[in-house]
Structure formats: structure tokens, C-alpha cells
C-alpha positions in Angstrom: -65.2 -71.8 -169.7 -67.9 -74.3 -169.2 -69.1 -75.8 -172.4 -72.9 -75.0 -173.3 -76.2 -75.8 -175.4 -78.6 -73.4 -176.2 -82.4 -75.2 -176.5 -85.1 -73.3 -178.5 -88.7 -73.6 -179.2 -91.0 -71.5 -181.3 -94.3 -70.9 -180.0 -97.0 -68.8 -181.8 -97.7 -65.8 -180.0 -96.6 -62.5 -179.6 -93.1 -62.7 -177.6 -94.4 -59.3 -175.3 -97.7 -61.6 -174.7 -95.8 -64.8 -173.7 -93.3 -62.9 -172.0 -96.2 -61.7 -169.8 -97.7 -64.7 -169.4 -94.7 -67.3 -168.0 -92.0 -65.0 -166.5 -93.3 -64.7 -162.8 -91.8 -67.5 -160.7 -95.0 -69.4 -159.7 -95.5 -70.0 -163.2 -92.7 -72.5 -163.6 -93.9 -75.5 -161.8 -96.9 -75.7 -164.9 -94.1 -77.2 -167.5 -90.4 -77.3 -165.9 -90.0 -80.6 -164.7 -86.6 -80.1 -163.9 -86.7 -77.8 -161.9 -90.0 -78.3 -159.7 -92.1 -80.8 -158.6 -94.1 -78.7 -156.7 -95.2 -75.2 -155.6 -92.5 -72.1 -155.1 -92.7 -70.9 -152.1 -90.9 -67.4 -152.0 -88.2 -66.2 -149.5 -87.6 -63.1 -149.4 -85.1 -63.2 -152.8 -85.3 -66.7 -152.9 -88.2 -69.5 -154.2 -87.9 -72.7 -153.0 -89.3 -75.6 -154.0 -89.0 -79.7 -154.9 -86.9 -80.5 -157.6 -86.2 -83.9 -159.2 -83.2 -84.4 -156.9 -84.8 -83.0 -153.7 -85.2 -79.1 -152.3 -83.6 -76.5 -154.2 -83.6 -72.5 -154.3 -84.1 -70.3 -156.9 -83.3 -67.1 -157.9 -85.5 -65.0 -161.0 -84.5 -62.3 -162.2 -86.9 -59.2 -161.9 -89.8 -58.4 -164.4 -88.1 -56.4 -167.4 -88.9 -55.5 -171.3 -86.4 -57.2 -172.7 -87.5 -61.0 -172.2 -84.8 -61.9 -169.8 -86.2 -64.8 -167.7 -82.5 -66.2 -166.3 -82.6 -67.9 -163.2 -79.9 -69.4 -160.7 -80.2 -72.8 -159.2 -78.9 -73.9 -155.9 -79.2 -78.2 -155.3 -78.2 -77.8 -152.2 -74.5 -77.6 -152.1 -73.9 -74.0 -151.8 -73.0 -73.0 -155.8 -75.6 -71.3 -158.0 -76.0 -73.2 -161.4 -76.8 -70.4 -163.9 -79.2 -70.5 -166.4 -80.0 -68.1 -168.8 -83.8 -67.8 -170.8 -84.8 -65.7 -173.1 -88.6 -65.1 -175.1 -87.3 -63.3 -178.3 -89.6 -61.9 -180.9 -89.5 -63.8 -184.5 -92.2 -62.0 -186.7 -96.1 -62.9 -185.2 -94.3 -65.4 -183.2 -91.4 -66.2 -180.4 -88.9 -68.3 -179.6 -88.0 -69.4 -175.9 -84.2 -70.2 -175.1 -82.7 -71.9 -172.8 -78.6 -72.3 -172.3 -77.6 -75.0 -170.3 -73.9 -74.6 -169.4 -72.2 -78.4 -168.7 -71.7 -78.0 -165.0 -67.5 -79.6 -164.1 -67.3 -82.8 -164.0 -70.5 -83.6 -165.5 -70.7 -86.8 -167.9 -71.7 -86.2 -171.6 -74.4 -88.7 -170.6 -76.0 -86.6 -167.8 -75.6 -83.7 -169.8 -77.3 -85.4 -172.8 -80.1 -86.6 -170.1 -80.8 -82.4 -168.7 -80.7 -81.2 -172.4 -83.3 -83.9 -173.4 -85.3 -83.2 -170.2 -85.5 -79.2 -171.0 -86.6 -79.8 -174.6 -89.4 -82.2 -173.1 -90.0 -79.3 -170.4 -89.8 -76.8 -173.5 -92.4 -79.2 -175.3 -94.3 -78.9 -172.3 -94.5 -74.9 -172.5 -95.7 -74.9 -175.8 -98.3 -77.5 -175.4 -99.5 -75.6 -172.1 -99.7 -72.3 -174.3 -101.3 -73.7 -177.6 -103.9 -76.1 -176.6 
């Protein structure tokens, strides 16, 4: 088993309505740094864009009403890095999480680095949605 973090942020809207509003694939690029530096370009199942480390494909799950938004990640070298995210409902509001699972041989310091950098991508998302 891989070791993990789950990230979380609260954002105040309905989770249904934010749901809606971020879970199609082109909407990433607006606050998820890490993963794209540019426009997704689709593939047939595939998006690929830009990432910080150079071009990468990605895989969304489909459209559903449970505020599944996983996605799997491919740098380049062949092995899809899966990463689950969920919008859950809390009251008026909703929280957005994201599990990062420490890939093998990654050091705690680059695992501290992509946890900090999809909080500031999760910062991102709620400033993109509440200003």
C-alpha cells in the first residue's frame, strides 16, 4: 500500500452547484497548476496537455451524481498515477478532496513539495469560485 494524504478545502456553495461547475475536464487548467499549464486537448479517452514536468495524459472520470471527479495521470512513463477527488456536501456548503497517494520511491520532501502545491491549487479553486 502506498502511503496517502487527503487535502480538503471548504468552499461556500452548494456541492450539486460546484460539482457542476468544475468537473468537465477543460475546467482544470483555471486553478490546477500541477497538472496543466495549458489547454486540454481531448483524445478520444484521453486529455492531453502541459504539465509542470512536460506533456502528460489524463484520464476523468465520466459526469456522475455522486461528486466523483478522480482522474489518472500519465508523465510520460507508461504508469497511471491515480488520484481520487471528491465535492461532498457539508450543510449550505462543500468540501473538495483530493488524495495524493506517495508514488514509490518518492522523497518525503517531494511529497511535501506536491501536497503544498495542491493546497495552493485548492486555494486557487476557491478563490476562482468566491471572488
Amino acid at each position: 500500500m502506498l502511503p496517502s494524504q487527503t487535502l480538503s478545502l471548504t468552499i461556500p456553495r452548494n456541492w450539486v452547484d460546484l460539482y457542476e461547475t468544475i468537473w468537465k475536464p477543460d475546467y482544470f487548467p483555471h486553478w490546477a497548476s500541477g497538472l496543466s499549464h495549458s489547454p486540454l486537448v481531448q483524445e478520444g479517452h484521453y486529455w492531453k496537455t502541459v504539465g509542470p514536468e512536460g506533456t502528460v495524459k489524463i484520464r476523468f472520470t465520466d459526469h456522475n451524481s455522486f461528486g466523483v471527479m478522480d482522474h489518472y495521470i500519465d508523465t510520460g512513463s507508461g504508469k497511471e498515477i491515480y488520484v481520487p477527488m471528491r465535492v461532498v456536501g457539508n450543510q449550505e456548503g462543500a468540501e473538495v478532496l483530493i488524495t495524493l497517494f506517495r508514488q514509490p520511491f518518492m522523497s518525503d520532501e517531494k511529497f511535501k513539495q506536491d501536497s503544498e502545491w495542491v493546497q495552493r491549487d485548492l486555494q486557487a479553486l476557491h478563490t476562482l469560485l468566491t471572488t
